[in-house]
Every structure is written in structure tokens, then in C-alpha cells.
N, C-alpha and C positions, 0 to 999 in steps of 0.2 A: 504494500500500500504506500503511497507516496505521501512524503512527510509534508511538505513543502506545500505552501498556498498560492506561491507567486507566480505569475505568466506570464512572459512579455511576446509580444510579435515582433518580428524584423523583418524588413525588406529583402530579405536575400531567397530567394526560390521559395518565398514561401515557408520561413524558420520560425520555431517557436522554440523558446527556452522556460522550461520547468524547472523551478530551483527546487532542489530539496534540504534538508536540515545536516548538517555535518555530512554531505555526500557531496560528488560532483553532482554539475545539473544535466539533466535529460535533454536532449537539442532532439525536435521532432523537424522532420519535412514531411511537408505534405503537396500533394499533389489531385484533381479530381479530373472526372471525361471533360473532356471540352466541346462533345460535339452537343450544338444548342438543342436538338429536337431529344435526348435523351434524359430521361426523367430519373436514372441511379442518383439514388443518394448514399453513396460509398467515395472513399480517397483513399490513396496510393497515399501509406506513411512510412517510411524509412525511421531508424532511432540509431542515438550513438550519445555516448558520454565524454566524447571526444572532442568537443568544441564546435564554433562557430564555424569556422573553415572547416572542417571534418563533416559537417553536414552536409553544408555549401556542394563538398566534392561527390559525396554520396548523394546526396538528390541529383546530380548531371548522371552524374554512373547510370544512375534507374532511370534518369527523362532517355537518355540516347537508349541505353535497351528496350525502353518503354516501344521507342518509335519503331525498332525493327519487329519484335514480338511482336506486337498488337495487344490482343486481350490480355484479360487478368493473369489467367493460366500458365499463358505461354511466356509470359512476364516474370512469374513464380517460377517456372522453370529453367528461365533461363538464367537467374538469379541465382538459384538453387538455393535448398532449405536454410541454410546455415546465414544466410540472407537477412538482416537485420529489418526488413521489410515486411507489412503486413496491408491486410483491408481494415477499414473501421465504416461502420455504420455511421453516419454524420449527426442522425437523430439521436438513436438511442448507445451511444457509443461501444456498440460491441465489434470486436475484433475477430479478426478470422485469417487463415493461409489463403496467402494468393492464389495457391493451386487448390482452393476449398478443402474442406473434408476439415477440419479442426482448428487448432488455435494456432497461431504462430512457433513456431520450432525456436527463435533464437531469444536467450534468457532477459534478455533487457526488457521483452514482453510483458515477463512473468508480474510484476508489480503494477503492471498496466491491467491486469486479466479482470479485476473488479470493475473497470471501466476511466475512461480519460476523463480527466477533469472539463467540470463546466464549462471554463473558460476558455480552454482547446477545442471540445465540438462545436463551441458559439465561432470561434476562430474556423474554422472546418467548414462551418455554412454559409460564413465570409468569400470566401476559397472556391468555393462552390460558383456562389453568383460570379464572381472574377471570372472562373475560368469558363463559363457560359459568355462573358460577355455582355453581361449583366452588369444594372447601378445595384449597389447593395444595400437590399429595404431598409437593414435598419434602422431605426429611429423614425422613419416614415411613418406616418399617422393618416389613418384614413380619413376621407374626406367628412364634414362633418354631418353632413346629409346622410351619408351610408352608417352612421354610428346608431347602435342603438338606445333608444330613450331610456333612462334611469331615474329611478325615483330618492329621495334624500333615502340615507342605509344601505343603498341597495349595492352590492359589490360586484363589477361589471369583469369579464374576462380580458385580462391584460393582449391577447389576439386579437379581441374584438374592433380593437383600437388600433393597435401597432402591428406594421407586417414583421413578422420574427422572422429571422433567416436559417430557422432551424425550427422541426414540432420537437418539440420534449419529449421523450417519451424512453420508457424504464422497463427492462425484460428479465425480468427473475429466473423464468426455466419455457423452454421448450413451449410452453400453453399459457402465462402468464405473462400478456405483456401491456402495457399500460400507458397513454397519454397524460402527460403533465400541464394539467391549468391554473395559474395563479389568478385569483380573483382579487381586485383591490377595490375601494369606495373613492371614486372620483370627486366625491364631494368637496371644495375645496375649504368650505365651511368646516367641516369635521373634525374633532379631532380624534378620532379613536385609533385610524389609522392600522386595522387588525388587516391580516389577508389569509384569504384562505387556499391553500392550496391544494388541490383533486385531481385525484387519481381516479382516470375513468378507464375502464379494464375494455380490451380491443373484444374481446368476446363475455357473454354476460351484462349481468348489472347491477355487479358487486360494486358501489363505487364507495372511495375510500378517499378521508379528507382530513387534513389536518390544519388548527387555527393557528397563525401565527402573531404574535403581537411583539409589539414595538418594544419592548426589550429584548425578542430575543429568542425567548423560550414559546414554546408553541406545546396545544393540548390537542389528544385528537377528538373531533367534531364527530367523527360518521366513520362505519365501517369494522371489520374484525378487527380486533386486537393484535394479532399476530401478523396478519397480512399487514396493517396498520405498522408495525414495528418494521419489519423487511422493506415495505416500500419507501419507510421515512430514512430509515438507515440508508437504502440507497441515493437518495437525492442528499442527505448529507455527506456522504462522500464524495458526488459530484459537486456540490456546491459547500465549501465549508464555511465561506461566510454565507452563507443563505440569505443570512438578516440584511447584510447591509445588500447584498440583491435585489432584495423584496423592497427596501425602505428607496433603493434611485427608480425605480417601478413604480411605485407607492407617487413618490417625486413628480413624475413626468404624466401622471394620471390626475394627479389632482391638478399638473396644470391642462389638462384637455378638458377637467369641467370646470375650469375657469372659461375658456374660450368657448366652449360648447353649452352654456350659461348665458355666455353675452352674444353669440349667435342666434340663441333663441330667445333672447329678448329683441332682436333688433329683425328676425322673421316676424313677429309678432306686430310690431309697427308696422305699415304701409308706407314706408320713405324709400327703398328701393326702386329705382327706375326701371324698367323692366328689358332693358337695352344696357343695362350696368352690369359689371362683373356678379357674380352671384357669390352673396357674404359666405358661404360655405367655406369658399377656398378653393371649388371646385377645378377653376380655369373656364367654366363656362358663362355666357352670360345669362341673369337672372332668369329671362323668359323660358331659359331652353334645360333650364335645372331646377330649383326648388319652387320656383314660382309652377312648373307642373303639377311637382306631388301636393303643393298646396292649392292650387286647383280642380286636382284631382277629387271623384266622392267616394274614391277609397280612402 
């Protein structure tokens, strides 16, 4: 299990350094398809404890093999086992052999096997949109029109709002796998500032959720006990500071019902020219966007 909480990205092919605690640090590359119509959500990750330039050279080694290989497979093989190279799921960060059938063969893996840190798959789904050829959604906020209505209390899904460039999502064994939703109160009035976070199980309708509150410590809401413990343990090890996660989350929501407050006081007036930009945010003008659905007798 990896000691270390720290991550940084660099510009160099795509480098990531994982510091751990009295150890050298983990230098990951990573790499994803590039062809745009392809919908994997996997990357080509290389590891070595060998440095910045030691990666550098090892992620070329596997781009120019990558190019004559082709697929995964043939990539794996030609690398051969002993290959410090693996797949990782970009979502739920499981890892796997290039050539399939198991888990990676070479040891630097083994402390990865629980799963990469948060802040590397969020990094992964970065990587992804790049190598598509893609702007990378983060932080994008959906338009205000498309958001959905919330009542004071009411705590809205942080997706609902924000494109993620990653689903969350957590796989225990072979049948149990699960999406990660944090809900927060966009209220910007409020101050309770709790969030909830839910585990919604990809088969069934076990769902399982835990509260987490602004100091820190979190109780769980819904769901078994046991399963309840397994799933939270896993998301704390992807995420170690969780809290201060949830609380720039928490941040960036309460300011969207600030602005999404004063949108729908100023829908509300009739001062809008109907040949004027549309206060949404949309990029459209008023007539041909919210002045519909408010026209509309749906």
C-alpha cells in the first residue's frame, strides 16, 4: 500500500511522481488510444523508481514499440513479462497484463494491486481527453438551463453540475462493482455543508451511502454494514484526504447556486430582450434558448 499522499504531474510524456514516506518515489507514465471514435477507457502505464529521466526513456521505449505492435497484446509481448508495464482501468482503477489473463508480473505493481491513487486516475482521465484530442471538461459547468432545480437542503449530484473526466467507480470482486456519487447542498446560504456520498451497485439495488461532515469524520446513512465498511475503506484509500476533496467540491457548488440563484431571479423579471444573449450562459440568444422552455406548456 503506498505511504505517500503527494502527486504531482509533469510535462514530460505524460509523468507522474508519487512520493512515498522514507522510500524512493514511484515515477508512473502513462499513455491512452488516441484514435477519436474509440470509446476504451484503459492506459498504457509503465513504473520505475528510477527517476524523472528513467521514465522519460521508458515511456519512448513503449511509445516506438507501441507503434510497430499495434494492440494491447502484441505490445505485452513484445515487451515481455518482466516489462514494468501494465493496463489500468481509468475509472475504477484496476490493473491488469497487457497480454490479459491476470495482474501484472513485475513487483513495483504489487503495492499498486489495491488500486492507484485518486489523484492519478483523475490524472488518467486528463490523458485520456489529450490524447483524443479533446478540451479537458474539467471544471466545466453545465449550462444553467440544463441544471437541475433544487430546493433549500436539498443535496444535488456533484455530475449533475460538473463534466468529470473520469465516473468513479469501485470493484470489490468479480460481481460487485459500484459507481461513486458525491452529493453536496449548493445552497450558498447554508451552513451545514454535510455530503453524502453513494455507492450505487452496477447490478441490484443495494445502495450504500455514507455522511460526511465538515470535520472530517463521516457516519454511515444507508446500506449493510459490512458492504458499508469494504466500500468506504476502498474510497479511503483512493482518496486519503477525502475531506479536503469533498470540502473544494462543496466550494465550487455553493458557488453554482450562487449564480444559478441570481439567474433565476433575473429569468423571473421580463428585462431580457429576446435578441440578447441568453443569461444562462448558454452562447445562445435569449429567443432560441430559455425564453422557449419558458414559453413552453411543459
Amino acid at each position: 500500500m503506498l505511504t505517500g499522499e503527494s502527486t504531482r504531474s509533469m510535462e514530460i510524456l505524460d509523468v507522474m511522481e508519487i512520493e512515498r514516506s522514507g522510500r524512493p518515489s514511484l515515477w508512473l507514465w502513462a499513455k491512452t488510444c488516441t484514435e477519436p471514435e474509440c470509446t476504451c477507457r484503459e492506459a498504457v502505464v509503465a513504473v520505475t523508481t528510477e527517476g524523472a529521466s528513467a521514465i522519460a526513456d521508458l515511456g519512448k521505449h513503449v511509445l516506438e514499440t507501441w507503434a510497430v505492435a499495434g494492440g494491447y497484446e502484441a505490445l505485452g509481448e513484445a515487451l515481455g513479462p518482466s516489462a514494468p508495464c501494465a493496463l489500468v482501468d481509468i475509472d475504477s482503477g484496476e490493473l491488469g497484463a497487457l497480454s490479459g489473463g491476470g495482474r501484472p508480473a513485475h513487483p513495483l505493481f504489487d503495492e499498486l494491486a489495491t488500486g492507484l491513487p485518486g489523484v492519478v486516475l483523475d490524472e488518467l482521465g486528463r490523458i485520456w481527453f489529450r490524447g483524443k484530442g479533446r478540451r479537458v471538461p474539467e471544471g466545466v459547468r453545465r449550462a444553467l438551463a440544463t441544471c437541475p432545480r433544487w430546493r433549500s437542503g436539498e443535496l444535488v449530484p456533484f455530475e449533475d453540475i460538473f463534466v468529470p473526466v473520469r465516473v468513479e467507480t469501485i470493484v470489490l470482486d468479480e460481481k460487485r462493482g459500484y459507481t461513486v456519487i458525491d452529493h453536496h447542498c449548493p445552497d450558498p446560504t447554508c451552513e451545514c455543508r454535510e455530503v453524502l456520498v453513494e455507492f450505487v451497485p452496477w447490478k441490484g439495488n443495494k445502495l450504500a451511502a455514507m455522511r460526511v461532515f465538515p470535520a472530517g469524520h463521516a457516519l454511515a446513512e444507508k446500506g449493510d454494514p459490512e458492504l458499508l465498511r469494504e466500500l468506504w475503506s476502498a474510497y479511503v484509500r483512493r482518496y486519503p484526504r477525502f475531506a479536503l476533496r469533498l470540502k473544494s467540491r462543496t466550494d465550487v457548488m455553493r458557488e453554482f447556486g450562487r449564480d444559478y440563484l441570481e439567474w433565476e431571479q433575473r429569468r423571473s423579471t421580463p428585462s431580457v430582450a429576446r435578441n440578447a444573449p441568453c443569461p444562462c450562459g448558454s452562447g445562445k440568444k435569449y429567443k432560441k434558448c430559455c425564453w422557449l422552455a419558458e414559453a413552453s406548456p411543459a
